[in-house]
Backbone as CSV, one residue per row, in Angstrom:
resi,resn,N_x,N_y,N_z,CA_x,CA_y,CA_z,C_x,C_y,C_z
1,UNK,24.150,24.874,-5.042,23.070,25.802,-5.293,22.083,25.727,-4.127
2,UNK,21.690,27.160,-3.585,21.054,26.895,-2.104,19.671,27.376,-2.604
3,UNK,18.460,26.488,-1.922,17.043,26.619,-2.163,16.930,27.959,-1.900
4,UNK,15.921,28.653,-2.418,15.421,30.002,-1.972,15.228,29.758,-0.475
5,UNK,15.021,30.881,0.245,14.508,30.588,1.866,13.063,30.646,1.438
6,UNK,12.211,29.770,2.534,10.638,30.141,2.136,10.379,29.550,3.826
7,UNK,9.615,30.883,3.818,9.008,30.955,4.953,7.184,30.662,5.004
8,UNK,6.894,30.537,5.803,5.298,30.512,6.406,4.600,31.926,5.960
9,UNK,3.670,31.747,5.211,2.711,33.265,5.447,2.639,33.566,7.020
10,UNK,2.377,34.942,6.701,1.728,35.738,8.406,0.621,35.133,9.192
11,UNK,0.775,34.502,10.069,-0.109,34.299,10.857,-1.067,34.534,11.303
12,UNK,-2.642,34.215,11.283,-3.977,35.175,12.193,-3.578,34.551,13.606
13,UNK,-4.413,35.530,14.860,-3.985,35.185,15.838,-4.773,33.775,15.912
14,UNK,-5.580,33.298,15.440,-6.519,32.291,15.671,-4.942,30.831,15.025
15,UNK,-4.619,30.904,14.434,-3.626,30.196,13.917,-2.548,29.975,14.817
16,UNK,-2.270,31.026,15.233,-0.733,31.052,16.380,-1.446,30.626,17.149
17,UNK,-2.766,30.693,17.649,-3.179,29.699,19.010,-3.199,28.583,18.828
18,UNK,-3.596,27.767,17.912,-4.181,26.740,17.007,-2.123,25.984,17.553
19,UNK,-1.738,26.922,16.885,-0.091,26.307,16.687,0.811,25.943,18.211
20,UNK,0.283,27.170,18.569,0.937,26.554,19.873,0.111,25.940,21.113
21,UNK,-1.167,25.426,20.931,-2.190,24.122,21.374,-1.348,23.071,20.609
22,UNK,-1.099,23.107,19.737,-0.299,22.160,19.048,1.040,21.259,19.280
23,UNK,1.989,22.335,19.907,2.759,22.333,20.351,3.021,21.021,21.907
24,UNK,1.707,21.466,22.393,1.033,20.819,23.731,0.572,19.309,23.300
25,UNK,0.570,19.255,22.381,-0.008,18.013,21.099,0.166,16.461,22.269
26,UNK,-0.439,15.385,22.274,0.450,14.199,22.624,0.831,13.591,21.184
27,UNK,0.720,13.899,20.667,0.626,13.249,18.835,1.890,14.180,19.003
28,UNK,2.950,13.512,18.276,4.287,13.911,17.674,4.579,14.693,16.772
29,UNK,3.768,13.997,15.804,3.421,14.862,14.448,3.051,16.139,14.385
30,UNK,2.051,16.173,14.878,1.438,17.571,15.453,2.584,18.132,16.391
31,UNK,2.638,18.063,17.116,3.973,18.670,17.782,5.601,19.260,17.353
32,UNK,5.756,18.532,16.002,6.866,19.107,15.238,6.378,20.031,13.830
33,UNK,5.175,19.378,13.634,4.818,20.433,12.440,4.451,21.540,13.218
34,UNK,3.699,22.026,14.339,3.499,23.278,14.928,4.839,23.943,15.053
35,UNK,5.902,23.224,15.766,7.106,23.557,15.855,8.104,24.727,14.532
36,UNK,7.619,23.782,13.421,7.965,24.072,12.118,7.504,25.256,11.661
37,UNK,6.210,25.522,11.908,5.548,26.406,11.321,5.428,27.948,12.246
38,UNK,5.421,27.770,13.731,5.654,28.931,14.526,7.228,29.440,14.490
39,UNK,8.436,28.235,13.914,9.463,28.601,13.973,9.960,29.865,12.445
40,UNK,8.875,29.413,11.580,9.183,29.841,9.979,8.466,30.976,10.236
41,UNK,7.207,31.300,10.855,6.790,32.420,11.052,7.289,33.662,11.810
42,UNK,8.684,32.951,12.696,9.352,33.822,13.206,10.572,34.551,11.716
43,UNK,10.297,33.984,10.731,11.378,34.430,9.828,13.141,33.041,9.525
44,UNK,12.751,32.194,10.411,14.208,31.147,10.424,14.038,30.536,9.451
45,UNK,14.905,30.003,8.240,15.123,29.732,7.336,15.016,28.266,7.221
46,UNK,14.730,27.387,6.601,14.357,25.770,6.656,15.401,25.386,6.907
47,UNK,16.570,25.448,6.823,17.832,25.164,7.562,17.844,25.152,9.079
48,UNK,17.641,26.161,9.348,18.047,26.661,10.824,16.758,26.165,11.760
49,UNK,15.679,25.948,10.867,14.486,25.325,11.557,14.807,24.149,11.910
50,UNK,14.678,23.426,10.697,15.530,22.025,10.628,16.489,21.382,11.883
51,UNK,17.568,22.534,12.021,17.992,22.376,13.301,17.948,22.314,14.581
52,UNK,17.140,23.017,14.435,16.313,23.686,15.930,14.961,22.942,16.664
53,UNK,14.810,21.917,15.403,13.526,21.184,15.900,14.017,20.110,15.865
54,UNK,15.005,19.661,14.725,15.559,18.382,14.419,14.923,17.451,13.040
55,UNK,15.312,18.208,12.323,14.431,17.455,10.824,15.277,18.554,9.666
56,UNK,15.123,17.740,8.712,15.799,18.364,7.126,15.480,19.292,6.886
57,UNK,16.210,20.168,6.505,15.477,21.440,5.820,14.221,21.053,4.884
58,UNK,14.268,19.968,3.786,13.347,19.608,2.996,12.429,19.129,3.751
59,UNK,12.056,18.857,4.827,10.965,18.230,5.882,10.568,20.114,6.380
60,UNK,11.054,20.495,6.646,10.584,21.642,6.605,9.530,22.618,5.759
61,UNK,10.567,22.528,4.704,9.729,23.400,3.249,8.106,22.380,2.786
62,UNK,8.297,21.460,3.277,6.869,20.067,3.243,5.928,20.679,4.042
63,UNK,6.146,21.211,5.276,5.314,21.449,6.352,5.219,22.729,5.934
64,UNK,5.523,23.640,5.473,5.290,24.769,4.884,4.520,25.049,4.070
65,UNK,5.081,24.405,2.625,3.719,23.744,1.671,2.477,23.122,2.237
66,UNK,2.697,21.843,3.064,1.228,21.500,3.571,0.657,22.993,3.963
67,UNK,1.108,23.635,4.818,0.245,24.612,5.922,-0.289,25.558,4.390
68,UNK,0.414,25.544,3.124,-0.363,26.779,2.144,-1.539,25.990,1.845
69,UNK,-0.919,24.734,1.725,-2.573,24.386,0.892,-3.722,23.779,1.817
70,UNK,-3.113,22.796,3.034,-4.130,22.500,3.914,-4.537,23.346,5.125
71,UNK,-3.913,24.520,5.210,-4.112,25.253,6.600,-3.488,24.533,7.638
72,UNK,-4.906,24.269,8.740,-4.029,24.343,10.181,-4.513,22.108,9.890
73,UNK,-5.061,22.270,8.766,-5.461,20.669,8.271,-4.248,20.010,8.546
74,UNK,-2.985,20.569,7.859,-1.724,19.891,8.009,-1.026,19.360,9.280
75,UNK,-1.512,20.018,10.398,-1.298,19.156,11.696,-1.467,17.951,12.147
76,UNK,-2.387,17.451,11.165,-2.800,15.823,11.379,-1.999,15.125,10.451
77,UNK,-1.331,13.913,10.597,-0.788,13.007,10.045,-1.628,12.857,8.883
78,UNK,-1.399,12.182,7.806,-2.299,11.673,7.067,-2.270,10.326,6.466
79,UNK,-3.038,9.307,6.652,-2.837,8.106,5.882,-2.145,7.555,4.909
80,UNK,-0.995,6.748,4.868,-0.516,6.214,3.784,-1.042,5.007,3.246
81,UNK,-1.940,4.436,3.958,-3.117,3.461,3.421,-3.220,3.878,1.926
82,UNK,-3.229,2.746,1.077,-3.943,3.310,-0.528,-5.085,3.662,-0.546
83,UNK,-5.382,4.389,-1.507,-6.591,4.770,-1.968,-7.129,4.632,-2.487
84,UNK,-6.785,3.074,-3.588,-7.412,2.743,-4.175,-7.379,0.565,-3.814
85,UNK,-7.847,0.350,-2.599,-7.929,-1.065,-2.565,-8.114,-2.009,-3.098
86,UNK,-9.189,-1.887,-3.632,-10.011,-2.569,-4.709,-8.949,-2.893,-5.977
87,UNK,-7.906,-2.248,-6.205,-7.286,-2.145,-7.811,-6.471,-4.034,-7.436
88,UNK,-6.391,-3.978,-6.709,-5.062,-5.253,-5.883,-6.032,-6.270,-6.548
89,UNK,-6.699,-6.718,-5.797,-7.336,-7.516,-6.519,-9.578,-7.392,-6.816
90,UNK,-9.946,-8.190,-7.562,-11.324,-7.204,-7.702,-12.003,-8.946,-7.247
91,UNK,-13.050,-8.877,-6.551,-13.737,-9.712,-5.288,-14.729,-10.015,-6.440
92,UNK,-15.081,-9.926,-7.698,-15.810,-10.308,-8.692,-15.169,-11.047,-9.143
93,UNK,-14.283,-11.548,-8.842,-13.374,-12.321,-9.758,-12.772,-13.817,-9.292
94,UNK,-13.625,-13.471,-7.698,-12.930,-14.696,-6.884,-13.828,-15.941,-7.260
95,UNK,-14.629,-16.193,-8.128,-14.777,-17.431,-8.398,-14.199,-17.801,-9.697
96,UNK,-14.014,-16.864,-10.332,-13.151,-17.082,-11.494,-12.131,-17.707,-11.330
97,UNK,-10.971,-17.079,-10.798,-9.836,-17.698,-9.619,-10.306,-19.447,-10.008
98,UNK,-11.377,-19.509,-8.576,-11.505,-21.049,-8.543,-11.777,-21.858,-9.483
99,UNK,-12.342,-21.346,-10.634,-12.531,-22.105,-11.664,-11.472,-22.130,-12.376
100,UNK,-10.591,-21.273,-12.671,-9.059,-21.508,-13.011,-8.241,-22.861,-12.683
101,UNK,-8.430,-21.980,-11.444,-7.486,-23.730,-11.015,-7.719,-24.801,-11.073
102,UNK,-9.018,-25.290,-11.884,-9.349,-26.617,-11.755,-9.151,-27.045,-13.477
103,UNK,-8.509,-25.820,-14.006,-7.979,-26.147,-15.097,-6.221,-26.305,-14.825
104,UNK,-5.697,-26.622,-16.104,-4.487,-27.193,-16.148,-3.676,-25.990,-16.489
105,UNK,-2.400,-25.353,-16.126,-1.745,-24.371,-16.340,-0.994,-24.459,-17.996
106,UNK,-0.980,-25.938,-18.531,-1.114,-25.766,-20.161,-1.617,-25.364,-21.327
107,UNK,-3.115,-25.536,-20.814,-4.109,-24.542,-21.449,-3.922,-23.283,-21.726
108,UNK,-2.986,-22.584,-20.448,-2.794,-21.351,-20.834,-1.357,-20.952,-21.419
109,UNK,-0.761,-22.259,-21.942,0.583,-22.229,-22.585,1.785,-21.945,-21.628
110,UNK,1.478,-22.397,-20.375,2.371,-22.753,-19.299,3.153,-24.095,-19.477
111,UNK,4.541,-24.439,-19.075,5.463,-25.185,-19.341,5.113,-26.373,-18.327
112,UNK,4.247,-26.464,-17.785,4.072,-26.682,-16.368,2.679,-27.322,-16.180
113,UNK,2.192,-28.534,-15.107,0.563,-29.161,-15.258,0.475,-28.754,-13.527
114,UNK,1.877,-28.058,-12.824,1.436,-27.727,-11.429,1.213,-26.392,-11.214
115,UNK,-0.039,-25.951,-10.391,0.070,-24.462,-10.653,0.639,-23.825,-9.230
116,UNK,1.245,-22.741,-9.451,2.359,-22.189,-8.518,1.088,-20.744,-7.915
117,UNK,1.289,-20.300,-6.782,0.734,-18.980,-6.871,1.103,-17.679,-7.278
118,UNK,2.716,-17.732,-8.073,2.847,-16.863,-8.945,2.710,-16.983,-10.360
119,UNK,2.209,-18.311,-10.709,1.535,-18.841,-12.136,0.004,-18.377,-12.164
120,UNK,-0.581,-18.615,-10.817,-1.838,-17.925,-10.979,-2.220,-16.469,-11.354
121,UNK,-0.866,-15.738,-10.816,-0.898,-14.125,-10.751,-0.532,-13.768,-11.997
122,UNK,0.398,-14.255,-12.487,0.944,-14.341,-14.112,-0.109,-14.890,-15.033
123,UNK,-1.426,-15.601,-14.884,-1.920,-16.260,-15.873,-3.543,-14.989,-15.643
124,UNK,-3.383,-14.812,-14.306,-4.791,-13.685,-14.432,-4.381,-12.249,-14.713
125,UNK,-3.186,-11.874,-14.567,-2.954,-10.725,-15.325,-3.057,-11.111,-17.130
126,UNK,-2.479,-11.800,-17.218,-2.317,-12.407,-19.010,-4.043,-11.895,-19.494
127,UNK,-5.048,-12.804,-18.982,-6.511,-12.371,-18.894,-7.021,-11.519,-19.091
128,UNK,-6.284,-10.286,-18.237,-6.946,-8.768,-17.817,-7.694,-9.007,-16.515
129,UNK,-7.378,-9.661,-15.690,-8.433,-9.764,-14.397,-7.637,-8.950,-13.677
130,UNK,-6.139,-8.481,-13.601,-5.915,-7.730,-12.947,-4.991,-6.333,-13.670
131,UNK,-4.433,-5.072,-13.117,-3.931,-4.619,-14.207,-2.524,-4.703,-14.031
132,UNK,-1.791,-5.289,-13.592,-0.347,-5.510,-13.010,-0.463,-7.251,-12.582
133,UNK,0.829,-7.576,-13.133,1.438,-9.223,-12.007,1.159,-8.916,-10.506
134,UNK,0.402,-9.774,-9.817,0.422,-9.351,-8.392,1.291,-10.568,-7.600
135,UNK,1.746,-9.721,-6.330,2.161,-10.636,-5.612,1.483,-11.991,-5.881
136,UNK,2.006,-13.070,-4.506,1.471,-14.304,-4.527,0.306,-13.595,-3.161
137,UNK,0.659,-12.915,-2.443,-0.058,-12.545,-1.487,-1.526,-12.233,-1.979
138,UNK,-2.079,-11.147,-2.245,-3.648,-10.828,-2.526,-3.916,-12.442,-3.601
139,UNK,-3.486,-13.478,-3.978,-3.767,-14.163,-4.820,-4.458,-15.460,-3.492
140,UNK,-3.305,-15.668,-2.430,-3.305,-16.378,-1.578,-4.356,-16.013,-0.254
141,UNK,-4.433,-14.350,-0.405,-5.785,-14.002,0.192,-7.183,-14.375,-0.319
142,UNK,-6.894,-14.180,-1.861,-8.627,-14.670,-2.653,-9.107,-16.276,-2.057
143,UNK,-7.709,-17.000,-2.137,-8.190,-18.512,-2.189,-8.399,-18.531,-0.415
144,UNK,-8.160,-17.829,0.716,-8.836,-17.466,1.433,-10.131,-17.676,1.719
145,UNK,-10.513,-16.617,1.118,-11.679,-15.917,1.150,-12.715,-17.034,0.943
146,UNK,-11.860,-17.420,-0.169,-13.135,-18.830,-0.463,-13.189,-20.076,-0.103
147,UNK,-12.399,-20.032,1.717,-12.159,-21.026,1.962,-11.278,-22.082,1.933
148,UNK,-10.262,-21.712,0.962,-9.416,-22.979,-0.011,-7.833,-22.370,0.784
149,UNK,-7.085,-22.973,1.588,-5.847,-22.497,1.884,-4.863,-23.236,0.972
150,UNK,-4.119,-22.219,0.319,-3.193,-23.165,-0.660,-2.752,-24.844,-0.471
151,UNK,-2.398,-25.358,0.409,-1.878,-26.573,0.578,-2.621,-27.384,0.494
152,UNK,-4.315,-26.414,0.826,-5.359,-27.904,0.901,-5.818,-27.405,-0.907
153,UNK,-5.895,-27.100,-1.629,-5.633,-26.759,-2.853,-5.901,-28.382,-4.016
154,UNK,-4.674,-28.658,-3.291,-4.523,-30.196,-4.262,-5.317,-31.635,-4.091
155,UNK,-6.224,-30.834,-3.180,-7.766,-32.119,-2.595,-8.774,-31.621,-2.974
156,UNK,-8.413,-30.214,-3.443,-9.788,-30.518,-4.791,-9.570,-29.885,-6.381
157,UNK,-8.394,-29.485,-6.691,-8.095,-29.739,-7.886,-8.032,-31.368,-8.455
158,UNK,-8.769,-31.334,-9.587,-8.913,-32.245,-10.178,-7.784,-32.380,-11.502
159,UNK,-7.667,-33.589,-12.226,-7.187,-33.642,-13.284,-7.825,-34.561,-14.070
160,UNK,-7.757,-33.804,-15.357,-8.321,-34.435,-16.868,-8.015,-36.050,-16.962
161,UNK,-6.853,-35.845,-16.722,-6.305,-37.659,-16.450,-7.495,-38.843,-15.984
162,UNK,-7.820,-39.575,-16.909,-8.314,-40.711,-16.559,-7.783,-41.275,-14.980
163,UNK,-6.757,-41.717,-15.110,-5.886,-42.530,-14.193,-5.564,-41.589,-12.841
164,UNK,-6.153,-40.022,-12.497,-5.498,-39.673,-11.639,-5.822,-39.654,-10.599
165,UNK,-7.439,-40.365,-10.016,-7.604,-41.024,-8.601,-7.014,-42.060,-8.286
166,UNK,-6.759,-42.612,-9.411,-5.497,-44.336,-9.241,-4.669,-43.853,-8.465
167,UNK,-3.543,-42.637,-9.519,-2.537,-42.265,-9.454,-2.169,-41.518,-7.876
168,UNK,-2.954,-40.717,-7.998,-2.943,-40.094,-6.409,-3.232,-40.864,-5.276
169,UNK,-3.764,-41.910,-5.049,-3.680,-42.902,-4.613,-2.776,-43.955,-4.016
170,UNK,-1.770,-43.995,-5.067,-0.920,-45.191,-5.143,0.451,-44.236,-4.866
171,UNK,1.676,-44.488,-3.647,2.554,-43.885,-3.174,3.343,-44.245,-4.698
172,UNK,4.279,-43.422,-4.212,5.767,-44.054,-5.365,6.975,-43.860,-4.617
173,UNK,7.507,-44.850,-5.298,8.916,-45.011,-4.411,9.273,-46.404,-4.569
């Protein structure tokens, strides 16, 4: 089953200049979407464009759509950066974090008295501090932030244990 053909609306001359300045582009992007769009305005079908510039027909009918809804806007690349940063992890929360860890991962009905940095991510989603399991990464960035690099971690977690400055102390073997 073959897509409808869809072409580019008619062009103002201010646009066809716009397009083929474009063309002249050092930006790539800009340089194949102008391509795309002076080629569809000649009437060539997203196929034959596709060919002629070197991209999918469906990379085509994209640059087409962009140009209805963003205009000559669509010439610029656009960020795949998120848009929402903040959701990863929330910077109100980074002392919380630290006070976590100076509790025991049993408390929170963990099998376990060592805490892992995907036990941390698993035990603050459980919470609601975040709205998804997160990597170990943004978890390993918070303890960052506050100074604490995981490995040095276990020189100032404490334990409930009477005996565990003895214990940490004394090698085994």
């Amino acid at each position: 089953m073959n897509k409808p053909r869809k072409f580019v609306r008619t062009l103002t001359a201010a646009e066809r200049r716009a397009l083929e300045r474009g063309r002249k582009s050092a930006d790539a992007f800009t340089v194949r979407r102008s391509q795309i769009l002076l080629a569809s305005a000649g009437r060539m079908g997203p196929a034959e464009v596709g060919r002629v510039v070197g991209c999918t027909a469906q990379a085509v009918r994209n640059a087409v759509r962009a140009f209805e809804t963003d205009g000559l806007g669509c010439l610029g690349a656009k960020s795949h950066a998120r848009k929402d940063p903040g959701r990863v992890w929330d910077r109100g929360r980074d002392e919380d974090l630290k006070d976590l860890l100076h509790r025991r991962p049993r408390e929170f009905g963990k099998p376990t008295s060592l805490w892992t940095l995907a036990l941390v991510a698993e035990v603050c989603h459980q919470k609601g501090w975040t709205p998804r399991v997160l990597s170990v990464e943004p978890i390993r960035q918070a303890l960052k932030r506050l100074g604490v690099g995981w490995k040095r971690a276990k020189h100032w977690i404490t334990s409930p244990d009477p005996e565990y400055v003895k214990k940490k102390g004394v090698g085994t073997g």
